[in-house]
GUSEDO-392856 format. One record per residue (C-alpha): residue in one letter; x, y, z. Coordinates in steps of 0.05 Angstrom, whole numbers, plus 5000, padded with zeros to 4 digits. Layout:
BEGIN
AXYZ...
This chain:
BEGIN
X955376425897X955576285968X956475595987X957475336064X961174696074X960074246138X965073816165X960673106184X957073116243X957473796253X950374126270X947074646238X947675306283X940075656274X937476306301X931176476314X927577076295X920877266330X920877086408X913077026413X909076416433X910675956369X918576026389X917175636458X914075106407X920474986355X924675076420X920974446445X920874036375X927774146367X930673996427X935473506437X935673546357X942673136329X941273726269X940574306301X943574776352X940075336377X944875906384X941376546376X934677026393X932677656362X926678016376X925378796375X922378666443X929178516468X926278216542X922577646497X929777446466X933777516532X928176976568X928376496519X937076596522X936476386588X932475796584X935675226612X939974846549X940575516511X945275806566X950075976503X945976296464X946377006441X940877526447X939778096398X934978676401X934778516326X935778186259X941178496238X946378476287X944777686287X946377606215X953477966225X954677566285X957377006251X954276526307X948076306263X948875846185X941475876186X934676226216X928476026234X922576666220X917276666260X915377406257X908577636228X907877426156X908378146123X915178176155X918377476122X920277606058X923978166072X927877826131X928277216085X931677676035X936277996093X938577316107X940177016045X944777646027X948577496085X948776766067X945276506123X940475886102X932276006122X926875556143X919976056149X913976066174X908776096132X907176396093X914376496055X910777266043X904077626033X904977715963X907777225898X912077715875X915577775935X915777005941X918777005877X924477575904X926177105954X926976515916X930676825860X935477045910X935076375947X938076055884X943676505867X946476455925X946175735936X941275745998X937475246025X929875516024X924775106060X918375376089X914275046153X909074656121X907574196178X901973736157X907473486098X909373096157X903372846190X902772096195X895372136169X897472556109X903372086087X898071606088X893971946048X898472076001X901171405990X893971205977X893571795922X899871655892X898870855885X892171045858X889670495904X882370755912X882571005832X883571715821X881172315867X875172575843X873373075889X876873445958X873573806022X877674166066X873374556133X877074886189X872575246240X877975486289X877975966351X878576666351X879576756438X886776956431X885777366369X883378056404X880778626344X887178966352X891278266336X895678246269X891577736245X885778186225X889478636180X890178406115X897278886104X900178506159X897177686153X896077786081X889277476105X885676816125X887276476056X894976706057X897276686134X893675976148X890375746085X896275576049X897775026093X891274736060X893774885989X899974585996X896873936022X892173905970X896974135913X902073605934X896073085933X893873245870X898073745824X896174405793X889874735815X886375445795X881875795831X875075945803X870276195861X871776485927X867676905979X867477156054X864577346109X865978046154X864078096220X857578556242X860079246252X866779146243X873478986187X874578336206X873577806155X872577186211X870676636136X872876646076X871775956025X875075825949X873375215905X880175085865X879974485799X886574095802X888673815728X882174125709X877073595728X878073575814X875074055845X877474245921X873174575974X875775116030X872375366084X875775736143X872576136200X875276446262X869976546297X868476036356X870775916429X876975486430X873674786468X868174906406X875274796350X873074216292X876774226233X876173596182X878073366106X874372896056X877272635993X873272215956X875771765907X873371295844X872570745889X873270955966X872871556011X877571856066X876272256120X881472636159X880172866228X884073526268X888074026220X893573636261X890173006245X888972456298X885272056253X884871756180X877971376166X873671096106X871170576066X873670305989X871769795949X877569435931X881168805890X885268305939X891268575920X889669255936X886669076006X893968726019X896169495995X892669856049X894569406102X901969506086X900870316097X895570256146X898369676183X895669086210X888569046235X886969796214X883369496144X877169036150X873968696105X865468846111X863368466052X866268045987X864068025913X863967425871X862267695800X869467545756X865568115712X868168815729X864269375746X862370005709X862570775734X865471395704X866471065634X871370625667X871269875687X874169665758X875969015789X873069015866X873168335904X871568695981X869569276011X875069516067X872569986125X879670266154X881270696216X888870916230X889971336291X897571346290X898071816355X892071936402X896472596425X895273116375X901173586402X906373046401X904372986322X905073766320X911973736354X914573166313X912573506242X915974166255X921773756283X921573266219X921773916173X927074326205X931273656204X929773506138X931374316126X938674136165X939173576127X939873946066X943574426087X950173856119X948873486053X948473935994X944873615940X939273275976X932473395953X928573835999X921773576029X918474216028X921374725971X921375575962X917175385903X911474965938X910875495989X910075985927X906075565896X900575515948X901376325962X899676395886X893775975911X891776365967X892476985938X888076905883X882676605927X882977165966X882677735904X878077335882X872377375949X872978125952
């Protein structure tokens, strides 16, 4: 078994692997990183990997015309793969056979079996396996998911998810379209939804899915699945590409026994409801919120509880709450990737701490996504 050992304070040395437009992005959430030292490109168009080398504060770095030569350089401990999704598991693979650490796109691949490849392999040779599930880190998510987990609204009872995103820079010709290259809606952008949602709430199935092709052509621009968690939730998707980008929405709803949340942005801005709550509980969501975000529209005096789902609650108010952590919904975006690549580096200078986002979350959610999209054929 391979296993690296890190002097303290030394930074994690990570290549990256795809030179497109989402490289300029983890360039620019991981600069100035205390984690994390750039010191390698590869991309097969070797120009891409050569510019971003010569960006100013990557002067060092080493450009390769591919993969390969990278791993055998000895200049990287770890990569970062942000190649088109039917490409990742077998990079992943490459990687961890030369026991370089990865942190991957999503999805980890287009298929579970070769999810499950990579993470057997992962964890024979002692590599740290992480995968780049940004809304994990979202302030409006952690929120969320404090409120789940307290079970300070009662339990979930239902979940929404809708993401009606543009389709100007995806041309016909674009990687996206093809299923043997994306894997799909469901697979190359869904799963960021599943993960969220199986995170939330546990262990979900799917049981319907459909879609939508475009007039006259191969391209499925909306696809939906319902999926049950613990057998008694169940979670709406919808995603389309198929709108002009200034026309983007995308929101979630979760409703629980006692309250509702809305989520607003797929990088969410904005965290907004209404519950009906005991004292306590209202003092609860102020401490996550914060102060002033929680207000208190009306009180009940009746010492009786109330009755609803063959269960008895205690409410004393009902609390409209707005949190808008970050008006800037790129500075969120910037901040998650950066918080998960840290947290990957983290992991990586301190063996034995527990990993934010796991192999096997990203394979669960691909299991997820897969099915969903089986299933809508």
């Amino acid at each position: 078994m391979f296993v690296p050992m890190f002097p303290m304070n030394k930074k994690v040395r990570l290549g990256i692997i795809g030179c497109g437009r989402f490289a300029e992005i983890s360039l620019q959430s991981c600069k100035d990183s205390p984690l994390i030292e750039i010191t390698a490109f590869a991309d097969q168009n070797f120009t891409l990997a050569k510019e971003l080398a010569g960006k100013p504060g990557f002067e060092n770095s080493m450009a390769f015309r591919d993969s390969m030569q990278m791993f055998k350089s000895m200049l990287v401990d770890a990569v970062h793969i942000l190649t088109p999704p039917s490409s990742h598991a077998a990079l992943a693979a490459a990687a961890i056979e030369k026991g370089i650490h990865v942190f991957c796109e999503k999805p980890l691949a287009i298929s579970p079996w070769e999810g499950e490849k990579v993470i057997r392999l992962a964890t024979q040779n002692g590599i740290v396996l992480s995968v780049n599930y940004v809304m994990r880190f979202c302030p409006c998510y952690l929120a969320l998911e404090r409120i789940v987990r307290d079970g300070l609204f009662g339990n979930p009872t239902h979940f929404l998810f809708e993401n009606h995103a543009q389709d100007e820079t995806l041309p016909p010709e674009h990687w996206f379209w093809n299923e043997n290259l994306s894997g799909g809606i469901l697979v190359e952008h869904g799963v960021h939804f599943f993960d969220i949602a199986n995170h939330l709430f546990g262990k979900g199935v799917v049981t319907q899915a459909g879609r939508v092709t475009r007039p006259n052509t191969r391209q499925v621009d909306r696809i939906w699945a319902v999926v049950v968690y613990n057998q008694r939730m169940p979670a709406f998707f919808i995603h389309a590409f198929d709108r002009p980008d200034v026309t983007e929405r995308a929101w979630g709803e979760t409703v629980f026994d006692r309250g509702y949340v809305s989520i607003s942005g797929w990088i969410p801005t904005r965290l907004s409801g209404e519950a009906f709550l005991s004292m306590k509980e209202k003092e609860k969501l102020d401490e996550i919120l914060g102060p002033g975000c929680a207000k208190v529209l009306e009180t009940y005096k009746s010492e009786l509880p109330l009755r609803g789902g063959g269960k008895y609650h205690r409410i004393d108010c009902k609390v409209k709450f707005v949190y808008e952590p970050e008006p800037d919904r790129w500075k969120i975006y910037h901040d998650a990737i950066r918080s998960g690549i840290e947290d990957f580096a983290g992991c990586i200078l301190q063996p034995g701490r527990k990993l934010k986002v796991t192999g096997e979350d990203a394979l669960e959610s691909l299991k997820i996504a897969h099915a969903a999209t089986k299933k809508s054929l």
